[in-house]
N, C-alpha and C positions, 0 to 999 in steps of 0.2 A: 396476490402481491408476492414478490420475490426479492429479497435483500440478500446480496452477493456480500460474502464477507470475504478477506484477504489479511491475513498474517505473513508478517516475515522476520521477528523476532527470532534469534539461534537460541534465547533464554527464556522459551514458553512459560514459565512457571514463575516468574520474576518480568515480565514488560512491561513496562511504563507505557509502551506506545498499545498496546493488548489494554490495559488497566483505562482508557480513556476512549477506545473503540467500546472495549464493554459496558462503556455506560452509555453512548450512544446508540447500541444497539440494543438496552434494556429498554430505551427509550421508546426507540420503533416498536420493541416486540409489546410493549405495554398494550399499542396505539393498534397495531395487528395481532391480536393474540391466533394463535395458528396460523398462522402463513407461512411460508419455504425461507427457509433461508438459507444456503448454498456457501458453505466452506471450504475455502484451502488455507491450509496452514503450511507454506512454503521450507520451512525449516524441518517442520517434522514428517512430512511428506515431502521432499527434495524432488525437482526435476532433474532428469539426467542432464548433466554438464555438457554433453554432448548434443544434445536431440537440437538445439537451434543450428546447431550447421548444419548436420542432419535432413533439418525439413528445409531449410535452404537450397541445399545442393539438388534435395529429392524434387522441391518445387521444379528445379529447372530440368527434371530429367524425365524425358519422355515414362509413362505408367509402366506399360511394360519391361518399362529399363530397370524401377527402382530398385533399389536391395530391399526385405523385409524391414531392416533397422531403419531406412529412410519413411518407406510407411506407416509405422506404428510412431514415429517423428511427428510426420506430416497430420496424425490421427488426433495426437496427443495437444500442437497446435490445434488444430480447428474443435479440440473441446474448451482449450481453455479461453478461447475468442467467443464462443458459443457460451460460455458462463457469463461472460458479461453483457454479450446483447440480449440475454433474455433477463437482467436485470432489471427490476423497475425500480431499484436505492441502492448503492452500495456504500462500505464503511471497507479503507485499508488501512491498517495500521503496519505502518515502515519505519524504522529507527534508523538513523541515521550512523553509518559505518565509515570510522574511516574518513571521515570528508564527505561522504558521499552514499550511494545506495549500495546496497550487498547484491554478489555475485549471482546470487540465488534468484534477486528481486528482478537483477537488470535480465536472467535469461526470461522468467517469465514474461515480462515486457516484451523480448525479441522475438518469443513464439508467436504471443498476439497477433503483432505486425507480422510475423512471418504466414501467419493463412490469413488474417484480415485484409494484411496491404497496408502501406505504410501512410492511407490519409484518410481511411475507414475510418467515421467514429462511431467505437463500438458502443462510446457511452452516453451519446449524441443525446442533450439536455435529462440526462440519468442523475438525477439529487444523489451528491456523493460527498460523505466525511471522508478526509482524510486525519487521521492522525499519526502525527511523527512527532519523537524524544531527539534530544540531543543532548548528551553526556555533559557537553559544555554552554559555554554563553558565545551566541555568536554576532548578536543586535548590532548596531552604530554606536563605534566609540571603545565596542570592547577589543582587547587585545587580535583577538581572530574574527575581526569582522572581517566578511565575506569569504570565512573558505566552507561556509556551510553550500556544500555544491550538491546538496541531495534536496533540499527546498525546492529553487526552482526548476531543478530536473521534472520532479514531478508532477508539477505544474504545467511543464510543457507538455508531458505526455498527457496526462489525464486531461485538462483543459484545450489546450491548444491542438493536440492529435486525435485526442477521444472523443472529443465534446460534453464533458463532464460542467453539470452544475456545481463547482466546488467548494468546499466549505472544509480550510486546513483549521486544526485545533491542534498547534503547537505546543509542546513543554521543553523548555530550555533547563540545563543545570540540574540534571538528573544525576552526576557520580558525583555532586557538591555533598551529599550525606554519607559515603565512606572514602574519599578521595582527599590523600593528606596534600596539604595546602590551598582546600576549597575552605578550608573552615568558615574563612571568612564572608562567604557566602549562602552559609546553611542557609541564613535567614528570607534573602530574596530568592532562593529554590524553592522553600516551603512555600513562598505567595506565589510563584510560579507553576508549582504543582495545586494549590487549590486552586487559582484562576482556569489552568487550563481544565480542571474535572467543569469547574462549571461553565468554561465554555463546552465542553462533550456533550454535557445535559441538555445545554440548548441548543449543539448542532444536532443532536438526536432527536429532540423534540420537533425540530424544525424538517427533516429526516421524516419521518411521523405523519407530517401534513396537521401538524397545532401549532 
C-alpha cells in the first residue's frame, strides 16, 4: 500500500490545513502500519517557477532539439504524475490563498497535466482526502459568499480530471482567533475547527478501509 501525501501550506509549522491531513493520515498509518507513504511538501521543497513552460515548450520540441533545462522540466513532470499513479490513497492538504490556490499548488498541477495529458486520470477511483483552511467564512448568506474560488477549483481537477474518489474535510474561519474584528466569531471557528478534526478522523478512517 502507498499513501501519496501533498502539502502546500507557505506556514509548515502553524497549518490548519497540514493539522487535519495529519490526522487523516494517523488514521491510515494506524490501519497500515509500514507501508510507503510518499511526500511532497510543495512550500518547502518549491518547484521551479519556470519548469511548466519549460516542459511545455520541451514537450513540443523534437528530443534532439531540447535544451538540458527543458529536459530535466520534462523529467521533473513525468515524476510528479508518476507519484500519483502509483498511489493507492492519497491525502492533500491546500489552504486557500487569496481567493484561490497558491502559485506553487497551481504549477504542480500544470506539470501533471503537462506529461500526463490534460484528460489522464492519474487518480482514476484513488480514495483521496482532501483538506483545505480558509482564513475566512465563505457559506451561503455570508458577506463573501462565493469568492472561495479555490474549492471548486479543486474539485474539478482531482475529481473531474483525475478521477479521484474525493472526500473534502473543510475548515472555515481559521484567522477568527487573532484577527481584530473576527471576535465575534471565535465561537463558531472553535465548533468549526473541532467538527472539521472530526470529520479528518473519519475521512482517514474511511481512507484506511474501516
Amino acid at each position: 500500500m502507498n499513501l501519496f501525501r501533498l502539502d502546500a501550506s507557505i506556514l509548515p509549522g502553524a497549518s490548519s490545513s497540514a493539522e487535519l491531513a495529519d490526522i487523516a493520515e494517523a488514521e491510515w498509518v494506524a490501519t497500515h502500519p509500514g507501508a510507503t507513504v510518499t511526500r511532497r511538501h510543495l512550500a518547502t521543497d518549491a518547484l521551479p517557477a519556470d519548469a511548466w513552460a519549460l516542459a511545455i515548450v520541451g514537450g513540443g520540441t523534437p528530443e534532439a532539439d531540447r535544451t538540458p533545462a527543458q529536459r530535466e522540466a520534462l523529467a521533473l513532470a513525468a515524476g510528479l504524475a508518476e507519484e500519483l499513479q502509483n498511489a493507492d490513497t492519497a491525502i492533500l492538504a491546500v489552504p486557500l490563498y487569496n481567493y484561490g490556490v497558491s502559485q506553487h499548488f497551481k504549477t504542480w498541477v500544470d506539470l501533471v497535466i503537462a506529461s500526463a495529458g490534460p484528460t489522464t486520470p492519474v487518480l482514476k477511483s484513488t480514495p483521496t482526502v482532501l483538506a483545505t483552511s480558509l482564513g475566512g467564512g465563505y457559506g451561503p448568506g455570508t458577506p463573501r459568499e462565493g469568492w472561495d474560488h479555490s474549492t471548486p477549483y479543486l474539485e474539478r481537477i482531482l475529481v473531474d480530471i483525475w478521477g479521484a474518489e474525493l472526500t473534502v474535510v473543510k475548515r472555515e474561519l481559521t484567522l477568527a482567533a487573532t484577527t481584530p474584528g473576527m471576535e465575534g466569531l471565535r465561537e463558531l471557528a472553535e465548533q468549526y475547527h473541532s467538527d472539521a478534526r472530526t470529520a479528518a478522523r473519519a475521512a482517514g478512517q474511511a481512507l484506511a478501509g474501516n
